[in-house]
Backbone bond lengths (Angstrom), bond angles and torsions (degrees), N, CA, C in turn:
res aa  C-N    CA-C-N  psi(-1)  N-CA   C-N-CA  omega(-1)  CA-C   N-CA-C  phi
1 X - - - 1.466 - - 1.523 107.41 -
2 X 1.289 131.96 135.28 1.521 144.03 154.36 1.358 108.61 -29.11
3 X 1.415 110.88 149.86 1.354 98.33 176.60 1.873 87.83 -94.19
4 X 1.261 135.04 -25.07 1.780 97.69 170.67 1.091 121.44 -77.33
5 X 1.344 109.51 14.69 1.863 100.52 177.56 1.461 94.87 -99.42
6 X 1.362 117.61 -43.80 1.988 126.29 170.46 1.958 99.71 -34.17
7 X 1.752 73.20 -70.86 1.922 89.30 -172.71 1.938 101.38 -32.71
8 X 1.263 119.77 -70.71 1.791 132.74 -160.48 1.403 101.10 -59.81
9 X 1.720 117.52 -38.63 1.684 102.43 178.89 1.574 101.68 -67.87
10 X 1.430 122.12 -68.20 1.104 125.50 -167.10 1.977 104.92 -38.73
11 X 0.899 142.96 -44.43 1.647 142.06 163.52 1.348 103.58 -51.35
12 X 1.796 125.10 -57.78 1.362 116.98 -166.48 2.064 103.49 -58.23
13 X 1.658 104.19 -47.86 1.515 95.27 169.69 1.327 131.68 -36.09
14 X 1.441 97.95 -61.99 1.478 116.26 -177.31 1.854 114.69 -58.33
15 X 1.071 116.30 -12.51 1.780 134.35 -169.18 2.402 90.41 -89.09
16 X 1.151 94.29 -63.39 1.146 98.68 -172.00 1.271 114.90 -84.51
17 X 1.872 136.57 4.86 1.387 141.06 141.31 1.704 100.86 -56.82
18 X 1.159 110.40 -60.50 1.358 94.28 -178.24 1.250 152.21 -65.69
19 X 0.968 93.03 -39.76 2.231 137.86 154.56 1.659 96.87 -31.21
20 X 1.408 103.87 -59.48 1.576 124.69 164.25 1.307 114.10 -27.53
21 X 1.242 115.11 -100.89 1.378 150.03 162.92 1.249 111.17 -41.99
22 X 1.496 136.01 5.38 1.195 140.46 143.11 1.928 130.92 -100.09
23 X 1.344 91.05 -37.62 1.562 92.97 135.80 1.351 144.09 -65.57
24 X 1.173 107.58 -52.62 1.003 98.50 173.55 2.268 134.75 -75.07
25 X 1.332 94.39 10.75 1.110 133.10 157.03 1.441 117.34 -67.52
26 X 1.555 111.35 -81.91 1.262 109.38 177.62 1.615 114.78 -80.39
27 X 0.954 121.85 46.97 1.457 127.27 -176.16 1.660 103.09 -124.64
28 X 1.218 112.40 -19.71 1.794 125.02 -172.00 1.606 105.60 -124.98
29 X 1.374 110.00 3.65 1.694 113.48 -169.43 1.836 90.33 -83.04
30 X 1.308 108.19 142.47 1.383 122.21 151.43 1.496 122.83 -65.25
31 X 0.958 120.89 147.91 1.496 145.23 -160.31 1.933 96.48 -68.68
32 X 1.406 107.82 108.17 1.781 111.82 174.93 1.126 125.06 -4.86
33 X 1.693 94.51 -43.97 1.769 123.14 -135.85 1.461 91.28 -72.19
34 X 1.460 111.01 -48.49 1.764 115.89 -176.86 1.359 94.55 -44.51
35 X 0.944 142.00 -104.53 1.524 144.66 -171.73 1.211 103.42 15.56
36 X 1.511 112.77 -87.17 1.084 137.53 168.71 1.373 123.98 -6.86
37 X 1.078 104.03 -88.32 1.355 145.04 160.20 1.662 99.92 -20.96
38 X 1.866 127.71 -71.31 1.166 124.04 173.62 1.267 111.41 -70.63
39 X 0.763 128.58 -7.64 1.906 118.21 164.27 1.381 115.08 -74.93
40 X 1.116 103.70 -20.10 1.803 113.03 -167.21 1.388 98.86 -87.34
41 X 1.270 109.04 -40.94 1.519 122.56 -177.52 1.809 99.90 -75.35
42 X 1.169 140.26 -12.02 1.254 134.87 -163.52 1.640 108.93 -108.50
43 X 1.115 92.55 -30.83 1.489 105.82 -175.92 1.912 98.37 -89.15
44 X 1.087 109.41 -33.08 1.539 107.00 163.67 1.530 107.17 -46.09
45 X 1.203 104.01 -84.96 1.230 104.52 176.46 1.467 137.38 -33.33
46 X 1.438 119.54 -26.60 1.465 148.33 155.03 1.306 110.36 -28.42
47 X 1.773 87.17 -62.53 1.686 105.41 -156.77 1.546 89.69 -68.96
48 X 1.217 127.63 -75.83 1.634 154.26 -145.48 1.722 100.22 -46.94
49 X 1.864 111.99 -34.85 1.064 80.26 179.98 1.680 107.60 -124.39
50 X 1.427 105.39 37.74 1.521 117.16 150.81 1.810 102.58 -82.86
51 X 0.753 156.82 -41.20 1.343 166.65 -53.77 1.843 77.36 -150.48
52 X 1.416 127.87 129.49 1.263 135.12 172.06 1.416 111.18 -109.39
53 X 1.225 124.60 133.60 1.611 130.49 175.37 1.826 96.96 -143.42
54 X 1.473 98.37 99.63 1.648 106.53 -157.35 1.628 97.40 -101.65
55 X 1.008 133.66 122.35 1.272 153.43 161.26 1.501 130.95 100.92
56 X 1.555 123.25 24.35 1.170 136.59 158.58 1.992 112.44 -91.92
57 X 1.159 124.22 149.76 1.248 129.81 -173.56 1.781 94.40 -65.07
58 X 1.365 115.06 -41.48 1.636 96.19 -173.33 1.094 104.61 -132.93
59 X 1.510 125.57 110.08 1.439 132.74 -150.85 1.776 95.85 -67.28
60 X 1.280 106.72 143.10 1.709 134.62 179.65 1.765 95.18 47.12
61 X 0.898 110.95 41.61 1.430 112.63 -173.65 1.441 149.44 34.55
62 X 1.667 87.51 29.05 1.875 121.65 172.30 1.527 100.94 104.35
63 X 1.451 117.43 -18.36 1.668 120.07 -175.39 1.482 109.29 -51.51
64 X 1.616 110.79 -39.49 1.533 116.75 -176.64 1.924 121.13 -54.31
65 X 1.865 87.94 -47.19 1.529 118.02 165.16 1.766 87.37 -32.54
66 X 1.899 95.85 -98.43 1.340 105.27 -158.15 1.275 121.56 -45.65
67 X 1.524 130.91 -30.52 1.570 131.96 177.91 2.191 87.68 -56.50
68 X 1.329 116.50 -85.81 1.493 92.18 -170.40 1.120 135.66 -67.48
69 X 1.334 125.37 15.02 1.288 127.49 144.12 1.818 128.59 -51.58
70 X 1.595 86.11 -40.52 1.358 112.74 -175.66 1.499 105.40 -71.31
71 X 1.457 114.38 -48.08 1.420 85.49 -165.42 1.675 109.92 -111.67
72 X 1.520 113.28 28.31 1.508 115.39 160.16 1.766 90.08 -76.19
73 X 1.601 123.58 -41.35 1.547 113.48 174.53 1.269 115.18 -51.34
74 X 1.481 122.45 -15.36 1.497 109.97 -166.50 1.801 93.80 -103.55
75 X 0.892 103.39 -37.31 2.323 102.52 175.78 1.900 103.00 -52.30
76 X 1.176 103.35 -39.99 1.564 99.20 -178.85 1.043 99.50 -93.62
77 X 1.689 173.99 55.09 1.059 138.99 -12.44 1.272 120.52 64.23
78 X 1.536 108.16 -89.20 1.841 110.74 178.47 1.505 96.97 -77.38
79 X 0.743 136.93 -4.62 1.600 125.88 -179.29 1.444 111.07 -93.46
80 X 1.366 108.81 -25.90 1.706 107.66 178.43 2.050 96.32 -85.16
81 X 1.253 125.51 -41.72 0.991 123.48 152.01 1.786 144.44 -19.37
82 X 1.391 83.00 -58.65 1.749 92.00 163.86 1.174 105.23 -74.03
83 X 1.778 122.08 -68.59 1.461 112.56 178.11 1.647 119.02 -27.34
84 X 0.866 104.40 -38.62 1.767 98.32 179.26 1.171 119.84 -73.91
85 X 1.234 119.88 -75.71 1.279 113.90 154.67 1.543 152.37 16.52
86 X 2.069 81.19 -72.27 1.534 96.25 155.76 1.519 119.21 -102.64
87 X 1.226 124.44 64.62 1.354 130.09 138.56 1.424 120.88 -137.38
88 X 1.385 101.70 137.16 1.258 119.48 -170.73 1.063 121.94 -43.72
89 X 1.760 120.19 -42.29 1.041 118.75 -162.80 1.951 105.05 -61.40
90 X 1.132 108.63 -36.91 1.336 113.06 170.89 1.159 126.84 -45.84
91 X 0.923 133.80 -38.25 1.435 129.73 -179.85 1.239 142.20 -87.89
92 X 1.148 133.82 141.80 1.411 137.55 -176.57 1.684 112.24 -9.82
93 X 1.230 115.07 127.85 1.582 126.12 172.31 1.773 98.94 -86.03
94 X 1.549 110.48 147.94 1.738 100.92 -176.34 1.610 75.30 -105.37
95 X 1.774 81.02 164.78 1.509 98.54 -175.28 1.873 91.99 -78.12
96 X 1.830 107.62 160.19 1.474 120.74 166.95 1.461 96.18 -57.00
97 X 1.204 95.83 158.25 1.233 107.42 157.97 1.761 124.18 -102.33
98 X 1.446 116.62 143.38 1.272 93.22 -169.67 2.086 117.55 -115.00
C-alpha cells in the first residue's frame, strides 16, 4: 500500500473514531434545558434570600423560608434528572435489524 493511501485511511479512521465518540456522546447527553432550568432555579434562590422584609419577627412570614426550601428540592430534582438521562441504561433500545 502507498504511504498516501496508508496516510488517507489512517485520517478516514481517525475522522470516524471521533464522529463515533461524538455521537455517541450526544446520544446519552441530557436535555440543555436542565442546565438552564437549574440556573434559573439558583439564581431564584439568590434573589429570595437577598430579599429584605425589615421589622416583622419572621421575615415574609416563613413563606420566603419555605419557597427556598422548595426549590433547593426542585435543583436536586434536576440533578436526579440529568443523572438519568445520562445513563444508558435508560434509554431507548433500537429495534434489530432484520
Amino acid at each position: 500500500m502507498s504511504e498516501i493511501k496508508r496516510r488517507s485511511l489512517l485520517v478516514a479512521l481517525a475522522g470516524v473514531g471521533v464522529a463515533g465518540a461524538f455521537y455517541a456522546g450526544v446520544a446519552y447527553a441530557a436535555d440543555p434545558r436542565l442546565d438552564d432550568a437549574d440556573a434559573l432555579v439558583e439564581k431564584a434562590i439568590l434573589v429570595l434570600e437577598a430579599a429584605e422584609n425589615p421589622g416583622p419577627k419572621i421575615p415574609f412570614g416563613g413563606h420566603r423560608n419555605k419557597a427556598v426550601h422548595d426549590l433547593k428540592q426542585a435543583r436536586a430534582q434536576i440533578a436526579k434528572a440529568k443523572a438519568y438521562a445520562d445513563n444508558p441504561k435508560n434509554q431507548p433500545k433500537k429495534p434489530k435489524s432484520e
